[in-house]
N, CA, C and O of each residue as an XYZ file, in Angstrom:
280
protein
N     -67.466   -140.781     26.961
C     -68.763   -140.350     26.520
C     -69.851   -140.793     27.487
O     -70.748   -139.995     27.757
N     -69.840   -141.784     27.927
C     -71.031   -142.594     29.206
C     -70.914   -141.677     30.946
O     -71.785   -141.288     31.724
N     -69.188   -141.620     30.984
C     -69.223   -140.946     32.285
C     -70.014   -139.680     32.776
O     -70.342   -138.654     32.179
N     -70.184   -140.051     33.901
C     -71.329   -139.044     34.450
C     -70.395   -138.233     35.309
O     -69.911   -138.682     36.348
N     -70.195   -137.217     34.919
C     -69.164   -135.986     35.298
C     -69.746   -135.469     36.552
O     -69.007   -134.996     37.415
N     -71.285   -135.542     36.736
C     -71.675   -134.646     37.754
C     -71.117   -135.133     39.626
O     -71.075   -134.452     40.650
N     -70.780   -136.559     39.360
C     -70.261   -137.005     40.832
C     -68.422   -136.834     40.598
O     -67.567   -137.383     41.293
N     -68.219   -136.042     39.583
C     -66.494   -135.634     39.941
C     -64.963   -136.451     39.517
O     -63.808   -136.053     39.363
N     -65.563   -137.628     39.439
C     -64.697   -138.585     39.005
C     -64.331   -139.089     37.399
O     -65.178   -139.138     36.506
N     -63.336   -139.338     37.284
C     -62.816   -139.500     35.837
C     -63.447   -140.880     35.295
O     -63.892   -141.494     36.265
N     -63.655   -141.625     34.033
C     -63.477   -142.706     34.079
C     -62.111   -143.731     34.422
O     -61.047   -143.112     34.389
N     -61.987   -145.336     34.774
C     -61.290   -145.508     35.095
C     -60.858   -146.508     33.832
O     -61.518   -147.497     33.512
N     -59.413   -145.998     33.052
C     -59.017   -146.612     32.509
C     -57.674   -148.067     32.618
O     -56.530   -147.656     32.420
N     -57.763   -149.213     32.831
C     -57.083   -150.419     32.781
C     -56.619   -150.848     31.331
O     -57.475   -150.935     30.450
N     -55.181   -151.143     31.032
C     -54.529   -151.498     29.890
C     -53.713   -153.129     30.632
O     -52.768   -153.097     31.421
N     -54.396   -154.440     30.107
C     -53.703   -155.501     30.038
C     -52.842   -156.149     29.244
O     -52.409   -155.607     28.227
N     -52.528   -157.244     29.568
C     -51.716   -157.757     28.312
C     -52.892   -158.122     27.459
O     -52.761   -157.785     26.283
N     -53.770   -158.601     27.702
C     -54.707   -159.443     26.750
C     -55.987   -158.352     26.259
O     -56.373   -158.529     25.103
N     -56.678   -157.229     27.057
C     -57.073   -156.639     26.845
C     -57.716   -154.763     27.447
O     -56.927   -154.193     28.201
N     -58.744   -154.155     27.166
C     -58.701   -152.900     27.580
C     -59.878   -152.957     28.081
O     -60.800   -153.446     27.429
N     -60.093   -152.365     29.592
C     -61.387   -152.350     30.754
C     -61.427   -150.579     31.005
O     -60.446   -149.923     31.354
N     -62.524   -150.133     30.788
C     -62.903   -148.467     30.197
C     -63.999   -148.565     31.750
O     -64.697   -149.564     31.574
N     -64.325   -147.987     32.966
C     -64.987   -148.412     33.920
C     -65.783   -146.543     33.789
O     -65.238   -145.461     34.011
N     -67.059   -146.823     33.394
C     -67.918   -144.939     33.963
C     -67.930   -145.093     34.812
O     -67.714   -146.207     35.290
N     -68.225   -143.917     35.572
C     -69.153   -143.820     36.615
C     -70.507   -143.539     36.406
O     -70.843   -142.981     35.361
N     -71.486   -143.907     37.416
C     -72.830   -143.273     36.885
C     -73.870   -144.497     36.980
O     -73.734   -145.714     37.100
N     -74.783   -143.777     36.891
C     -76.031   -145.344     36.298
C     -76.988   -144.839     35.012
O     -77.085   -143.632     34.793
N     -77.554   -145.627     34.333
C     -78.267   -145.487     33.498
C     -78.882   -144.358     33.918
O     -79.365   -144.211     35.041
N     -78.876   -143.249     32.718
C     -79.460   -141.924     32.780
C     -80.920   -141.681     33.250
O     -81.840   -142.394     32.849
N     -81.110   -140.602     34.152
C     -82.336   -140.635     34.513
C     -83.383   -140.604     32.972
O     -83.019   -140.072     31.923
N     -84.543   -141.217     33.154
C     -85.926   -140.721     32.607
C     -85.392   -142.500     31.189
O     -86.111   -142.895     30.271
N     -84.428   -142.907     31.470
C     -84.554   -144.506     30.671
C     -84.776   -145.425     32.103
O     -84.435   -145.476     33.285
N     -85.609   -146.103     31.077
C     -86.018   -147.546     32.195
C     -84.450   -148.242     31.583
O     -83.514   -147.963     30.834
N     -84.970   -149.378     32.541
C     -83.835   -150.892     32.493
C     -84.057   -151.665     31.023
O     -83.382   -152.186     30.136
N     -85.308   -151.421     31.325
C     -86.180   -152.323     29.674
C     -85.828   -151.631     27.979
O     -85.745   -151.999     26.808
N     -85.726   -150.612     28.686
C     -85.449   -149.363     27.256
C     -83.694   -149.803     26.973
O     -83.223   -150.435     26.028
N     -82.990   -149.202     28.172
C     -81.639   -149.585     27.921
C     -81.089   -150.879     27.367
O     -80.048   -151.041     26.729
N     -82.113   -151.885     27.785
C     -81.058   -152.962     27.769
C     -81.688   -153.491     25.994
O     -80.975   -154.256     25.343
N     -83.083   -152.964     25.377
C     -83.022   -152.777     24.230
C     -82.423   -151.990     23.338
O     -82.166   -152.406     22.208
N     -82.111   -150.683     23.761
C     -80.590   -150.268     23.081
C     -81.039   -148.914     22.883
O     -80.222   -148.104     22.445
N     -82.271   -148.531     23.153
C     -83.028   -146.783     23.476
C     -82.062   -145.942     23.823
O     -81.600   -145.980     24.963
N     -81.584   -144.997     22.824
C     -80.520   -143.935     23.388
C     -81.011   -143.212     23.765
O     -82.149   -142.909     23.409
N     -79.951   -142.281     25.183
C     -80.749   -140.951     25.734
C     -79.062   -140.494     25.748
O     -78.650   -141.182     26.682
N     -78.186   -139.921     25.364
C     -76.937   -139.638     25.591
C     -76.735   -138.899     26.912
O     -77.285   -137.799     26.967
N     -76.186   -139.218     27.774
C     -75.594   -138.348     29.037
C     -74.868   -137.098     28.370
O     -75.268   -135.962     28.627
N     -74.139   -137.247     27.785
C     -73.125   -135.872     27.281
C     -73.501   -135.383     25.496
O     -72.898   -135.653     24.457
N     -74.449   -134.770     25.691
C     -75.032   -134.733     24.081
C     -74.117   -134.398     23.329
O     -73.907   -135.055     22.310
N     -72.976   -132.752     23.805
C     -72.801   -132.245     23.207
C     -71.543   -133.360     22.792
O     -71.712   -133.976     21.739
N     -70.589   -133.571     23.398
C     -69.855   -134.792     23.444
C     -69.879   -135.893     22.564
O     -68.945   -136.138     21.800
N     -71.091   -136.689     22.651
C     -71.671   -137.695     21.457
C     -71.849   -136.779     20.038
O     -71.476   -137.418     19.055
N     -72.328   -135.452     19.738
C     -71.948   -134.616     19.081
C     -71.272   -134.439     17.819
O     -71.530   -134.337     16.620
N     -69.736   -134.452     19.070
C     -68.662   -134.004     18.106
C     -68.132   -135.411     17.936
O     -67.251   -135.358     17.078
N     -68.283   -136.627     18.373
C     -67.857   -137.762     18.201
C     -68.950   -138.517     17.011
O     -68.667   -139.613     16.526
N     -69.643   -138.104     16.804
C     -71.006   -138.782     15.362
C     -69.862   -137.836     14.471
O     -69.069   -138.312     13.660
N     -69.975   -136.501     14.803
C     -69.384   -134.859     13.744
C     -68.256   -136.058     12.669
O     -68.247   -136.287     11.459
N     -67.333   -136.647     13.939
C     -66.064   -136.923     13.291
C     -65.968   -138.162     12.853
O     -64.908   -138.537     12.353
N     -67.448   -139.318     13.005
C     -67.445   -140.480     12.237
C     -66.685   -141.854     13.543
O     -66.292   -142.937     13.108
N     -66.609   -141.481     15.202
C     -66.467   -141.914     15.758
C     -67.283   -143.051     16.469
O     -66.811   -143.980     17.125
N     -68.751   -142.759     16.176
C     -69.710   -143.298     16.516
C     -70.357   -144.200     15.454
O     -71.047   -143.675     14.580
N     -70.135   -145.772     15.486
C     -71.067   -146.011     14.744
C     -72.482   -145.935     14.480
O     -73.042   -145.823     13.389
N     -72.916   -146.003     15.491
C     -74.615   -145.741     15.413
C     -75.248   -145.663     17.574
O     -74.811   -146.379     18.475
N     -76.241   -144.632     17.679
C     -76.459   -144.526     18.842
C     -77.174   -145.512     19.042
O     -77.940   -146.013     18.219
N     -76.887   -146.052     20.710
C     -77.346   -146.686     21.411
C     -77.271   -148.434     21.269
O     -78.092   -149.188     21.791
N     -76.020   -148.895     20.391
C     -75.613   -149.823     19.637
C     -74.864   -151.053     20.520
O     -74.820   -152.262     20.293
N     -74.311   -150.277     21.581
C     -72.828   -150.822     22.593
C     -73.763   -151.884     23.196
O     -73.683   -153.007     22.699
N     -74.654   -151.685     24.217
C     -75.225   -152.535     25.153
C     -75.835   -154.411     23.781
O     -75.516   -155.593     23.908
N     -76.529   -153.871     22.950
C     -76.860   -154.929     22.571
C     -75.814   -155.638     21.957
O     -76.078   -156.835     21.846
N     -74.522   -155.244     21.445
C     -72.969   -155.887     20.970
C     -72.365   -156.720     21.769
O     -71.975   -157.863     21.532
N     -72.278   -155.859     23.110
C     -72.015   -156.593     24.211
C     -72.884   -158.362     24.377
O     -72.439   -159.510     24.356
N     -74.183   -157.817     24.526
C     -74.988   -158.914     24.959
C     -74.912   -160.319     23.704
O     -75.544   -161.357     23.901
C-alpha cells in the first residue's frame, strides 16, 4: 500500500526467524511536510488500493503506522 509504483520497483519483502522487514520504495508523498507525517496526517499514495483494503476491514485507521512505530 506505501510503495511508490511510479519508479518500477516492487516492495522488498524479508522473512526471518525472529521477524518480518516489508522495505517501500519512495519518500513521503509529495504536498506532506516531515512535520505532518511524522504526526500521522494521511495523504494515501495508492487511494484506490487503501480503498479496497478499509472496503475489507484491513486497515485499522488511516495514517496510524508511523505514530505505533514511534
Amino acid at each position: 500500500m506505501h510503495n511508490d509504483y511510479i519508479y518500477g520497483a516492487p516492495s522488498k519483502i524479508e522473512l526471518f526467524s525472529d521477524h518480518l522487514e516489508i522495505t517501500s520504495i519512495g519518500r513521503i508523498p509529495q504536498g506532506l511536510s516531515y512535520d505532518d507525517f511524522f504526526k500521522g496526517v494521511s495523504l494515501p499514495r495508492n487511494r484506490e488500493l487503501m480503498r479496497v483494503f478499509s472496503d475489507v476491514k484491513l486497515v485499522e485507521s488511516l495514517g496510524s503506522g508511523v505514530q505505533c512505530i514511534f
